[in-house]
C-alpha distance (Angstrom), angle and dihedral (degrees) to the residues before:
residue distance angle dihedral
X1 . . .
X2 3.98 . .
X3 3.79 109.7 .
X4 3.74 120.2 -91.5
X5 3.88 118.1 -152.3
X6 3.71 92.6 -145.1
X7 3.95 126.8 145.0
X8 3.40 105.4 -110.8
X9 3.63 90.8 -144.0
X10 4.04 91.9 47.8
X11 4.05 110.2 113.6
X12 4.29 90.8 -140.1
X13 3.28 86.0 -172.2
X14 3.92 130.1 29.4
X15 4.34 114.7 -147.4
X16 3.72 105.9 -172.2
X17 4.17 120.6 -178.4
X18 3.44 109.4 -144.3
X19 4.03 103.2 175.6
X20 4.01 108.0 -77.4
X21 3.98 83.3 -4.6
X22 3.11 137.1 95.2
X23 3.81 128.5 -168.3
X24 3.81 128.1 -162.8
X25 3.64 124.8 -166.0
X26 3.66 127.7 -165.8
X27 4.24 99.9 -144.2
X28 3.76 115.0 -167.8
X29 3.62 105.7 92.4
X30 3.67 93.1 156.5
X31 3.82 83.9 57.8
X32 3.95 95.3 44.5
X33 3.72 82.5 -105.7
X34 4.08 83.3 -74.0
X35 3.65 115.0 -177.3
X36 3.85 128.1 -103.6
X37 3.79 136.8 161.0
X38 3.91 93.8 -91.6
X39 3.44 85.6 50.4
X40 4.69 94.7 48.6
X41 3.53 81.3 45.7
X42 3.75 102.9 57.0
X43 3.58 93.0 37.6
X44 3.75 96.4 49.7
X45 3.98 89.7 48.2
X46 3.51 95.7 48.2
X47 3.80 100.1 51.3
X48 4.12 94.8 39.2
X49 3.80 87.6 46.5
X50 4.37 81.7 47.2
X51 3.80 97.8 49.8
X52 3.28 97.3 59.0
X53 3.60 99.0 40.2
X54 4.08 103.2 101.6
X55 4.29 88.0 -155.6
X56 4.02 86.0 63.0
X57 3.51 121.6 83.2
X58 3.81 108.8 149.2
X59 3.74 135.0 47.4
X60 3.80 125.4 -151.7
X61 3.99 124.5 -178.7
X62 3.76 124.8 172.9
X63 3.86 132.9 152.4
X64 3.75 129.0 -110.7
X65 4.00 117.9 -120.9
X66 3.25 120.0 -4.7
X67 3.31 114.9 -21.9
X68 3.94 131.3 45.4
X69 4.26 96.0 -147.5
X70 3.97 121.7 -29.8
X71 3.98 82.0 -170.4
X72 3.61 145.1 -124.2
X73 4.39 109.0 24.5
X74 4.19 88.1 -110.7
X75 3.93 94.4 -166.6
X76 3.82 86.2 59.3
X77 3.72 91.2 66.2
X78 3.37 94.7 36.3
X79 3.78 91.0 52.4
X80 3.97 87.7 52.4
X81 4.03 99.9 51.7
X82 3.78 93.0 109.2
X83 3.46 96.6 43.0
X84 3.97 112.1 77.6
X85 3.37 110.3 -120.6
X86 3.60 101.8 -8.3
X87 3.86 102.5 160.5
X88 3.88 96.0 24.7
X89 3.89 75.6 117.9
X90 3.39 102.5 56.5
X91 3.79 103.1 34.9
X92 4.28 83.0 50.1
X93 3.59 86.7 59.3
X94 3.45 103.2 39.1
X95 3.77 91.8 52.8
X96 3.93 87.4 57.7
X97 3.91 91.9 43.7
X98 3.90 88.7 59.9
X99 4.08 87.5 48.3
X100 3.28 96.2 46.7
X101 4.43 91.3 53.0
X102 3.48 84.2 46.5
X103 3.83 90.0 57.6
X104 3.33 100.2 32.2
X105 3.93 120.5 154.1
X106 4.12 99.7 -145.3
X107 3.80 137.2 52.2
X108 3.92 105.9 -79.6
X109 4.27 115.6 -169.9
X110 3.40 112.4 -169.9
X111 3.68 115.0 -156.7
X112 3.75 109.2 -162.6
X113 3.80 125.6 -178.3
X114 3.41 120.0 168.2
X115 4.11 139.8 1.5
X116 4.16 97.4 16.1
X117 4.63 94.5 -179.4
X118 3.61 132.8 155.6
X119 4.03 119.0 -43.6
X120 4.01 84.3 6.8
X121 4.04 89.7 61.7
X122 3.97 85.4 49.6
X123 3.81 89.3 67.6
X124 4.50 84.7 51.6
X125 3.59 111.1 38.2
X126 4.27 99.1 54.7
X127 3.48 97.6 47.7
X128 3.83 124.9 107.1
X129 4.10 93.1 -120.7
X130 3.67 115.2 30.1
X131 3.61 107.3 -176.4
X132 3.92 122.6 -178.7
X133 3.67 145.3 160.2
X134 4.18 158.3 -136.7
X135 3.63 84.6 -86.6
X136 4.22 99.7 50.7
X137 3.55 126.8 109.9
X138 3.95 131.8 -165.2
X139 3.44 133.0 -169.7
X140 3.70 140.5 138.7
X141 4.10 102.5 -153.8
X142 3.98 100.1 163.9
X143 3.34 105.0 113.3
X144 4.43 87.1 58.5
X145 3.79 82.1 63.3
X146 4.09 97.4 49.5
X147 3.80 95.0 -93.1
X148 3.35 140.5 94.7
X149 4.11 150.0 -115.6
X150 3.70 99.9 -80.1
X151 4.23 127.7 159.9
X152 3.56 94.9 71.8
X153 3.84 89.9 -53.0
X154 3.83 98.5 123.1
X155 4.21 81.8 62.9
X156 3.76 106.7 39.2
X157 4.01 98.5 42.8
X158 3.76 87.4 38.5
X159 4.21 81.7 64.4
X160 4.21 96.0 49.6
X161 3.75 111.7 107.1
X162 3.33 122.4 -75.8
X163 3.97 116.1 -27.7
X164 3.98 90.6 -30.7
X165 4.03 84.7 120.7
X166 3.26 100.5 52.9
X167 3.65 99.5 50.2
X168 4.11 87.5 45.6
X169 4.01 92.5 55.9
X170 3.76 91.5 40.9
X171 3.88 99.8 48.4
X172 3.70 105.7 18.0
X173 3.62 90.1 -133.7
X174 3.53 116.5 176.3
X175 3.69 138.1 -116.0
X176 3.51 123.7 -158.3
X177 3.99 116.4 -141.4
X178 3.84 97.4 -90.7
X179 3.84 86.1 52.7
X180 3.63 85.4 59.3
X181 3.51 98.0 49.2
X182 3.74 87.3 44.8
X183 4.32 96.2 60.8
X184 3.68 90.0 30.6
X185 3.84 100.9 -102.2
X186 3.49 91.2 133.3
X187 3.80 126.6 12.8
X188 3.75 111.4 -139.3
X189 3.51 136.4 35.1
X190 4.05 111.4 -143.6
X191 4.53 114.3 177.0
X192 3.59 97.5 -113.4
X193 4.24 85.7 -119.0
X194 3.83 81.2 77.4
X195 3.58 112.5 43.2
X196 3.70 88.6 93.2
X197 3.86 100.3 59.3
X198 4.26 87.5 34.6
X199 4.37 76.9 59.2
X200 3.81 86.2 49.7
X201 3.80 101.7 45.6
X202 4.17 84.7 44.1
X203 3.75 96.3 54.9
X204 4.13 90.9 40.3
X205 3.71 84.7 59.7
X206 3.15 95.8 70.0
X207 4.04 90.5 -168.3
X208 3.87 134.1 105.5
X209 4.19 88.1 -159.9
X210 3.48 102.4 132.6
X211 3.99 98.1 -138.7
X212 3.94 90.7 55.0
X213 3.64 94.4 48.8
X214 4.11 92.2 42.8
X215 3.93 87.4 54.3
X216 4.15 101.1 46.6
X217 3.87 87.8 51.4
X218 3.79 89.1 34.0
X219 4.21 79.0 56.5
X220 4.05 91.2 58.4
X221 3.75 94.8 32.3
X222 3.93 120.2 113.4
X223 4.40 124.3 -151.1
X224 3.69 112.6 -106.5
X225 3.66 121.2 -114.7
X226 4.62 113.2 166.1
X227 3.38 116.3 -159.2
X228 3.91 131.5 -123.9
X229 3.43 93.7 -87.8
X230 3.88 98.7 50.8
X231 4.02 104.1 122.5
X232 4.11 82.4 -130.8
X233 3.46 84.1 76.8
X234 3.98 88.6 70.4
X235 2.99 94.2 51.2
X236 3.94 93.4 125.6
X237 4.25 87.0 47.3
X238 4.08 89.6 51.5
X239 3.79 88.5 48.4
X240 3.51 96.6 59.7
X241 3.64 100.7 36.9
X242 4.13 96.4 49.6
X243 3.61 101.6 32.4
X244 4.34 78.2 78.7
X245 3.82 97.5 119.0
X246 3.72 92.7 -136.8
X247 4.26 132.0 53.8
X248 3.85 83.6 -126.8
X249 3.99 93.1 56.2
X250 3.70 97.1 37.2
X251 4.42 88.1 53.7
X252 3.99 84.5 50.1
X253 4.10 102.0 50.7
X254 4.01 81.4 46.8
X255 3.50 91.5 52.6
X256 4.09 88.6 49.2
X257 3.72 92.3 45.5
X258 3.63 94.3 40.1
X259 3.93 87.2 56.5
X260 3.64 94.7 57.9
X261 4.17 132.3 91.1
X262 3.97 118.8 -73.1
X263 4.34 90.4 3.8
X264 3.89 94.0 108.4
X265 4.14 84.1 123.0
X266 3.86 86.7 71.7
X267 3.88 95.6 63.1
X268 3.85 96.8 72.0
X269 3.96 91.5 42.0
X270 4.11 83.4 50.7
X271 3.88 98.6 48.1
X272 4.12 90.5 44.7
X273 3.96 92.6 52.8
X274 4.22 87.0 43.9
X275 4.03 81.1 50.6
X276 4.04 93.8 50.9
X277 3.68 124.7 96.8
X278 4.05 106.6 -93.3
X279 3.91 84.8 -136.8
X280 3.43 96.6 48.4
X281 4.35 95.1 48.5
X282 4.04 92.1 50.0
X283 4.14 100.5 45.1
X284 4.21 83.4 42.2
X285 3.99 88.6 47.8
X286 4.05 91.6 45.8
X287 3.79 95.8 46.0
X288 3.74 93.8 42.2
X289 4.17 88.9 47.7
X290 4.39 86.4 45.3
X291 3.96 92.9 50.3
X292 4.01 92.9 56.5
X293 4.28 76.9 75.8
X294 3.90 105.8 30.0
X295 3.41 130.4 91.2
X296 4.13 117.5 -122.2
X297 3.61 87.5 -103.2
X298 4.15 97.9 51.4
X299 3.92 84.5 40.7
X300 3.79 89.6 54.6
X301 3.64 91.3 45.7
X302 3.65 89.6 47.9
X303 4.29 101.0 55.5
X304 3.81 86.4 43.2
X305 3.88 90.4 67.2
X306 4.16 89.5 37.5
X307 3.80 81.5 48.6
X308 3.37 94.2 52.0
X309 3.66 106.2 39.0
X310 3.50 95.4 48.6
X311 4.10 86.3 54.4
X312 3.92 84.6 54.9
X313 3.45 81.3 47.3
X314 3.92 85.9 -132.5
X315 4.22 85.6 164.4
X316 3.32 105.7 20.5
X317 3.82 150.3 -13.5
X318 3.85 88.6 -134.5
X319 4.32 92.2 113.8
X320 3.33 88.9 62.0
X321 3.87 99.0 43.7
X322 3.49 88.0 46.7
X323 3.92 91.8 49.9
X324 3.48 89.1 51.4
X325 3.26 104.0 47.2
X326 4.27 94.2 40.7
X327 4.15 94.2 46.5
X328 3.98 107.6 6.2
X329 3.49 114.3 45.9
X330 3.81 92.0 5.0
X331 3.33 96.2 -147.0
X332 3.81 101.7 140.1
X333 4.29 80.6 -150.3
X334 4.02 104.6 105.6
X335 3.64 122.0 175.4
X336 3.71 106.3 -139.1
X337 3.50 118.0 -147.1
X338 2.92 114.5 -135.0
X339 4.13 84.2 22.4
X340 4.56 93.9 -158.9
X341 3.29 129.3 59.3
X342 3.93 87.3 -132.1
X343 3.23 93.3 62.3
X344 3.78 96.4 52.5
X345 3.91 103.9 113.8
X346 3.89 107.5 -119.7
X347 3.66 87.7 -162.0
X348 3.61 88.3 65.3
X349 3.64 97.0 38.7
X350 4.06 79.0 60.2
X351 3.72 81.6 52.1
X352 3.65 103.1 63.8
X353 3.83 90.1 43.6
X354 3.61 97.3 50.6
X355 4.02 114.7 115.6
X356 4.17 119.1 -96.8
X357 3.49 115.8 -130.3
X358 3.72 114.5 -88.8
X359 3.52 102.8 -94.9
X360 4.21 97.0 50.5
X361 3.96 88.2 47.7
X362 3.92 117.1 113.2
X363 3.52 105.0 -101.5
X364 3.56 120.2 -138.6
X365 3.75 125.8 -171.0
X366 3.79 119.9 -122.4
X367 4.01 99.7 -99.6
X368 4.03 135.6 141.4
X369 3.88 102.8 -79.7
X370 3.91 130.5 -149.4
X371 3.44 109.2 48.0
X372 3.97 80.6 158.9
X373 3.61 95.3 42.5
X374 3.94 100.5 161.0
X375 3.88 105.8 -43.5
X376 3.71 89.3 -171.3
X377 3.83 98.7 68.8
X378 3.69 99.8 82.8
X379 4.26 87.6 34.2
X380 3.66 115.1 124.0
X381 4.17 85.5 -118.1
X382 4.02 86.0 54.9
X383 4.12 80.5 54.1
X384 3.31 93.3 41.9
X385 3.55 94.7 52.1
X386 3.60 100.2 47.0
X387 3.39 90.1 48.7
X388 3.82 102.1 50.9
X389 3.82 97.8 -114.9
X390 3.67 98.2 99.5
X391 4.41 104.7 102.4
């Protein structure tokens, strides 16, 4: 395993027992609650040890500071590059971790204030309540750093309307918490000023019954309303441009849009995708474009070998040149090799996609998928949408 520079004596992760509830707290606000292998372990022991417990009936999981996950712990992989295989551990059991929430026998509310990124979002989006606030930011950057959309994220953005996943695991454009709400990423909207009380009322429940815990949060809960400049409102302008079947395509009919009247929102989305690791934008567009026809479980299966080729650097060394220049050296000035998406070998890309044998494949046990299975469908924007409203 790489080394982790963790306290010994630091609780990562916080498991209180509050009568039938249980309450999980992600502890590393220094960190922004970022995600190591102490802290997949923990998790994954708590909430096995949880579903099977008969005196349980309701999960709740928030993060401690600022931020509720800002994702994987970077420095640990880069830490491990020159050691084969150092986090094949870790990234094994994190990739069952995110099965197992989205399988997950009991009520789960996930109360999420703050920076929401990456591996931290997987522990948000799946669960039966998603609650978030004013103050909550999304985003799934990891293909601008030479990696891909991993956690389940190749499934569940590959099931937003229209091409709204694509251009999220390209860019890592954010969405703010009503955003969320809006394409069904999260379910409720709370003002962060009451998320404590909404914790309160939850844990004096005492229940896991899915009506009673709708209608507290439903109690604290605010109506939706996105302003002009919400990027949802381009939607039909982001459909065009990243519904391109190729990186090369997708840059162009941004370009085109970008040139036109009133589109001066496109030029920052243009220069950040220009910025991103070539590598890193055409393994994220393929795995996004596969998961519109997998399964969780085959999508699971799927990022664990991206994951783990790309640490083996089987296509590239770009994730850790874009590790060190985001977090090490902090540079923001990687050298992408190769530095084109033309010159990206498709051969290779073929490579890193490729099946393991059986017996290095992520093994998932036969259980009811899709606890997350497309949110946004019954989402006022779905409604919207389908109904021509939607701008």
């Amino acid at each position: 395993m790489a080394q982790e520079v963790v306290n010994p004596d630091e609780q990562v992760v916080l498991g209180e027992e509050i009568d039938r509830v249980r309450l999980l707290t992600l502890n590393r606000p220094r960190q922004l609650n970022v995600i190591s292998s102490k802290v997949v372990s923990l998790l994954a022991d708590f909430l096995e040890k949880w579903e099977k417990d008969d005196n349980v009936h309701l999960i709740l999981i928030k993060g401690a500071g600022r931020a509720f996950s800002a994702g994987g712990d970077l420095k640990m992989f880069y830490d491990g590059r020159t050691s084969e295989d150092s986090c094949l551990e870790v990234v094994y059991r994190m990739y069952w971790l995110c099965y197992h929430i989205h399988s997950y026998k009991k009520t789960q509310v996930a109360l999420v204030h703050g920076i929401s990124m990456g591996g931290g979002a997987s522990f948000m989006v799946p669960m039966k309540f998603s609650v978030v606030t004013e103050k909550t930011v999304f985003a799934t950057p990891e293909a601008s750093i030479g990696f891909h959309t991993d956690c389940g994220f190749s499934y569940m953005l590959s099931r937003l309307p229209g091409y709204l996943g694509e251009f999220l695991a390209l860019t890592g454009s954010r969405l703010n918490g009503k955003e969320l709400v809006t394409v069904g990423m999260a379910t409720h909207f709370v003002p962060s000023e009451k998320l404590p009380e909404l914790e309160k009322h939850l844990i004096n429940l005492n229940s896991g019954g899915i009506d009673a815990v709708n209608s507290v949060i439903e109690e604290f809960s605010e109506d939706i309303q996105l302003g002009e400049d919400s990027l949802l409102s381009k939607q039909s302008v982001l459909d065009e441009c990243f519904s391109k079947e190729t990186i090369v395509d997708i840059i162009k009919s941004l370009e085109a849009e970008a040139s036109k009247e009133g589109n001066g929102w496109i030029v920052p989305i243009l220069k950040g995708l220009k910025r991103s690791s070539p590598t890193g934008l055409k393994v994220t567009l393929r795995s996004v474009r596969e998961g519109r026809k997998q399964a969780l479980g085959e999508c699971l299966k799927k990022e664990f070998r991206l994951t783990m080729n790309i640490l083996r650097t089987k296509i590239s060394g770009d994730v850790y040149e874009g590790i060190r220049a985001l977090t090490v050296d902090k540079d923001n000035a990687p050298k992408w090799d190769p530095p084109t998406c033309e010159e990206v070998d498709d051969s290779k890309v073929d490579d890193v996609f490729r099946p393991f044998a059986m017996d290095l494949e992520l093994q998932i046990p036969e259980k009811e998928e899709n606890r997350w299975n497309g949110k946004y469908e019954n989402s006022v924007y779905a409604t919207s949408r389908a109904t021509g409203t939607a701008r």
